[in-house]
C-alpha positions as CSV (number, residue, x, y, z in Angstrom):
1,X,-14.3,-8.7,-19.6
2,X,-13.7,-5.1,-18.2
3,X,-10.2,-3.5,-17.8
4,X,-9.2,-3.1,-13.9
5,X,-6.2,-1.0,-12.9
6,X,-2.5,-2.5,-13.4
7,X,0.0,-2.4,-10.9
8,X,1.5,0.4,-12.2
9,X,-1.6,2.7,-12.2
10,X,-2.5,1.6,-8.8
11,X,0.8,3.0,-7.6
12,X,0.3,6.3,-9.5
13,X,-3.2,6.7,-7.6
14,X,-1.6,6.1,-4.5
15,X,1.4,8.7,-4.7
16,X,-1.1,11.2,-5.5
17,X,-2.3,10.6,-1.0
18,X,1.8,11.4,-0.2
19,X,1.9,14.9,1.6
20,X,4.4,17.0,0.9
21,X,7.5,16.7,3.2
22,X,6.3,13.4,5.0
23,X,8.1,10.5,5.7
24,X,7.0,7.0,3.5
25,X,7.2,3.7,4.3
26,X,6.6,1.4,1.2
27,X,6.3,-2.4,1.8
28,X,7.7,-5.2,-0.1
29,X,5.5,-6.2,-3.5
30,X,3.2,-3.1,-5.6
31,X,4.2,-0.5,-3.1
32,X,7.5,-0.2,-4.2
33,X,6.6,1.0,-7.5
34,X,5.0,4.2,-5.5
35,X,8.3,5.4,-5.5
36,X,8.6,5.8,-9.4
37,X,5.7,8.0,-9.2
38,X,6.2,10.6,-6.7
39,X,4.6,14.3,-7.6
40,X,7.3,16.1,-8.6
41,X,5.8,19.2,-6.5
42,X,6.4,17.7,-3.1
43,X,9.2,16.6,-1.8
44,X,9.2,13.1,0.7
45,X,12.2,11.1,2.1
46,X,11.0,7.3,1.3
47,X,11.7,4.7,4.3
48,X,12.7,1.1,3.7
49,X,12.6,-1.1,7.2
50,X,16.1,-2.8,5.8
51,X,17.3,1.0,6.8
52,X,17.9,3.0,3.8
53,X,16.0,6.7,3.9
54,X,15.7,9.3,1.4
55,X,16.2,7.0,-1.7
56,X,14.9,7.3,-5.3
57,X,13.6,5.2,-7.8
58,X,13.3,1.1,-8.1
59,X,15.5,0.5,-11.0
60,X,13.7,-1.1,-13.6
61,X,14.0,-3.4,-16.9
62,X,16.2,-1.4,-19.0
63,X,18.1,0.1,-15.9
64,X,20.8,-2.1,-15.2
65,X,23.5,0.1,-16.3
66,X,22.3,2.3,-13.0
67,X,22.8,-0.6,-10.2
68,X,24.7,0.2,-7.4
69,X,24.9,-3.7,-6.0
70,X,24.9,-1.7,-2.8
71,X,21.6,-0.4,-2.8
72,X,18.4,-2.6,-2.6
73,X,14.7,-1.6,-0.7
74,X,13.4,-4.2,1.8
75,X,12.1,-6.5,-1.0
76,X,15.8,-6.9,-2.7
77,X,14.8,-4.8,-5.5
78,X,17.9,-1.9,-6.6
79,X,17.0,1.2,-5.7
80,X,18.5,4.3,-7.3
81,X,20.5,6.9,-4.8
82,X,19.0,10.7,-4.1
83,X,20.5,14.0,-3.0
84,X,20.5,13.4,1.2
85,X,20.1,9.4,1.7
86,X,21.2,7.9,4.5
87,X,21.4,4.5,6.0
88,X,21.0,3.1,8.8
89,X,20.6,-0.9,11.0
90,X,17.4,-2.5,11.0
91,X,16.9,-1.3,15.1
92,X,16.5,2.1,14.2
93,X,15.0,1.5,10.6
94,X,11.6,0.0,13.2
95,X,12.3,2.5,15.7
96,X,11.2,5.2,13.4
97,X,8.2,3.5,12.8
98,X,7.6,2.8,16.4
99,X,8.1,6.5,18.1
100,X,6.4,7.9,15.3
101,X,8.6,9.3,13.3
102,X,7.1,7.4,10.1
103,X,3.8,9.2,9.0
104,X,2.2,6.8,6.2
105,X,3.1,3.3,5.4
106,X,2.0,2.1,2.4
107,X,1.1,-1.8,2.3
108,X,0.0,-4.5,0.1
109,X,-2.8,-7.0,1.6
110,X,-4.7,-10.6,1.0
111,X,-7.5,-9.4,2.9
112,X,-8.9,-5.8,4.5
113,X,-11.9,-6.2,7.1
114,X,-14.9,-3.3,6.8
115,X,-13.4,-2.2,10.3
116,X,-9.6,-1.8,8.3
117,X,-8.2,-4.9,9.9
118,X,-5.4,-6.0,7.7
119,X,-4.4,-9.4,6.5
120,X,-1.2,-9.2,4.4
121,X,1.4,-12.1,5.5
122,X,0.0,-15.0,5.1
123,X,-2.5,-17.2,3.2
124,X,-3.1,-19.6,5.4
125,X,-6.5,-18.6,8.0
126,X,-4.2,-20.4,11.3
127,X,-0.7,-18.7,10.5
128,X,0.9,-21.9,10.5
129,X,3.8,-21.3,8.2
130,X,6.2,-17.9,7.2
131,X,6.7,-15.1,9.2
132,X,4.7,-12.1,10.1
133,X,8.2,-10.1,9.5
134,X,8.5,-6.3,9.3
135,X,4.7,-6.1,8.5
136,X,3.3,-6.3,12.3
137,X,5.4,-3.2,13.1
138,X,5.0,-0.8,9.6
139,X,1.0,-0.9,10.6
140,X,2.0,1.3,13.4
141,X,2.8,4.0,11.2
142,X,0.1,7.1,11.7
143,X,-1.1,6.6,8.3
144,X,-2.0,2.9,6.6
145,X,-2.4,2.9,2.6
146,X,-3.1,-0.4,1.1
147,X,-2.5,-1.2,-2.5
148,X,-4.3,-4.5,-3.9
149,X,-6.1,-6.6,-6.2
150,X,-10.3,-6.2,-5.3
151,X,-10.7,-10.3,-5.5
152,X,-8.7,-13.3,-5.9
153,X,-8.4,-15.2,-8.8
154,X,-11.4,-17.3,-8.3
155,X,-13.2,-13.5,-7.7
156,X,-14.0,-13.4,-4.3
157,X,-13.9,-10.4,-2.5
158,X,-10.6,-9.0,-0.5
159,X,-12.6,-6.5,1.0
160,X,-14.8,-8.7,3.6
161,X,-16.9,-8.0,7.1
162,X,-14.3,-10.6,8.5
163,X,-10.5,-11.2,7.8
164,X,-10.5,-14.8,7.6
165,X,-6.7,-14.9,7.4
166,X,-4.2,-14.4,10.0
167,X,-4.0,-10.4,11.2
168,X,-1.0,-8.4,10.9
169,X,-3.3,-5.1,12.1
170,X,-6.6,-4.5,13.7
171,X,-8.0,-1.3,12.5
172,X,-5.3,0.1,11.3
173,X,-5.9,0.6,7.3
174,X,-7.0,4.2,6.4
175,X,-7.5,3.7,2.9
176,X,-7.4,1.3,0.2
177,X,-6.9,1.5,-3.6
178,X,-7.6,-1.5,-5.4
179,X,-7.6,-1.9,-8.9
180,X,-11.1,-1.6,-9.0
181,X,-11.9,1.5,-6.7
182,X,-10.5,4.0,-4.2
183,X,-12.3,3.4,-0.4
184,X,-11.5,4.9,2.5
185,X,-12.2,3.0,5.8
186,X,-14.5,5.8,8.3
187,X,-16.1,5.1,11.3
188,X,-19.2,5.0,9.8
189,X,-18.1,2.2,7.3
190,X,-16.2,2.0,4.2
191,X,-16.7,5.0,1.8
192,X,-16.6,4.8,-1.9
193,X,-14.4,7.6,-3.2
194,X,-13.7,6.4,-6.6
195,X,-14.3,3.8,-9.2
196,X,-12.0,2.7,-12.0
197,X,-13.0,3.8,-15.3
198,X,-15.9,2.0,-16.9
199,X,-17.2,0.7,-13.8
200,X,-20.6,1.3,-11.7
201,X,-20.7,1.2,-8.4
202,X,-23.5,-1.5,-8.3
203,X,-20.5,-3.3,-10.0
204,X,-17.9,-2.5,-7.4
205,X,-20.6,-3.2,-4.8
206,X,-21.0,-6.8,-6.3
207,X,-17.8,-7.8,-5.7
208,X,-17.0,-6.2,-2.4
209,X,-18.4,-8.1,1.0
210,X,-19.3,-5.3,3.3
211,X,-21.6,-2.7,1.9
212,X,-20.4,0.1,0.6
213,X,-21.3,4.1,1.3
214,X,-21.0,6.3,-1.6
215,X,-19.2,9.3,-1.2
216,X,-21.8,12.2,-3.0
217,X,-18.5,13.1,-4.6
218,X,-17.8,10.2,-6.3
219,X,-15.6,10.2,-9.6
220,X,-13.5,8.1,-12.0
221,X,-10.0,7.6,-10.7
222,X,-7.9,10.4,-11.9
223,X,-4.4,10.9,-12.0
């Protein structure tokens, strides 16, 4: 079996998209862990929808001499402080998002549709259960990164024509980067940027729904 990108590694690829001096919303789950890779030649204040801006780090195993019981990101996880963080309710903590003040948002998803419609708070296709939550309004952001596994456990495709799951955003995602390749949604269809190491793209193509255009660029995923 071929090795696909861990969580970890997805998050590195991801930090390398941050511009220097924007603003970052990271969602609950993988995107987090964006935030212990940040390129230590640009500067961004990272936004949490529970409020907090400008913080650092999510603490991890090993850590727990560092926890303020105070500080914690949207999913619960302790955070580590920075020079310049601020807090503030969970009104203006949207509002950013809302008048624009967030530039990129960075998501994790069940399912993204070839057009970048975006699936990522529930499993069940009717919506019956759970909440959409914070989710509906970080996919206004200017910017959508989404950070995922390629297929579900059983191997099927994330990446479809269709979201068969309940929306949280219609055309919204910008880019994805799985754990099998880096694609960025155009208006000409989803490009292939990148592949993980060791794979083809006939391989990623296999196990992706919508067909794939290949960038003439294309590379291994670098870091």
């Amino acid at each position: 079996m071929k090795l696909r990108l861990d969580r970890e590694v997805i998050a590195m690829r991801i930090a390398k998209e941050l511009r220097d001096g924007e603003v970052v919303n990271l969602g609950i789950g993988l995107p987090t862990l964006v935030a212990n890779y940040l390129p230590p030649d640009k500067t961004m204040i990272l936004h949490s929808e529970n409020g907090v801006y400008g913080f650092g780090q999510v603490l991890m195993e090993g850590e727990e001499h560092l926890i303020d019981y105070n500080l914690t990101n949207a999913g619960g996880q302790f955070i580590s402080s920075a020079p310049g963080m601020c807090f503030t309710d969970y009104g203006d903590a949207f509002d950013a998002v809302h008048v624009g003040r967030v530039s990129t948002s960075v998501l994790g998803a069940y399912q993204v549709s070839e057009k970048g419609d975006l699936a990522n708070w529930t499993k069940e296709p009717e919506g019956y259960w759970g909440s959409i939550g914070g989710a509906m309004d970080m996919v206004m952001a200017k910017r959508i990164i989404v950070g995922m596994e390629h297929t579900t456990r059983n191997n099927k495709s994330r990446i479809v024509k269709r979201c068969s799951y309940a929306i949280t955003g219609r055309e919204c995602v910008d880019l994805i980067v799985s754990d099998l390749a880096v694609i960025e949604v155009t208006g000409g269809g989803l490009l292939l940027r990148e592949v993980a190491p060791g794979w083809t793209v006939e391989e990623v193509q296999a196990l992706t729904e919508p067909k794939l255009r290949v960038d003439e660029r294309l590379k291994e995923i670098e870091l």
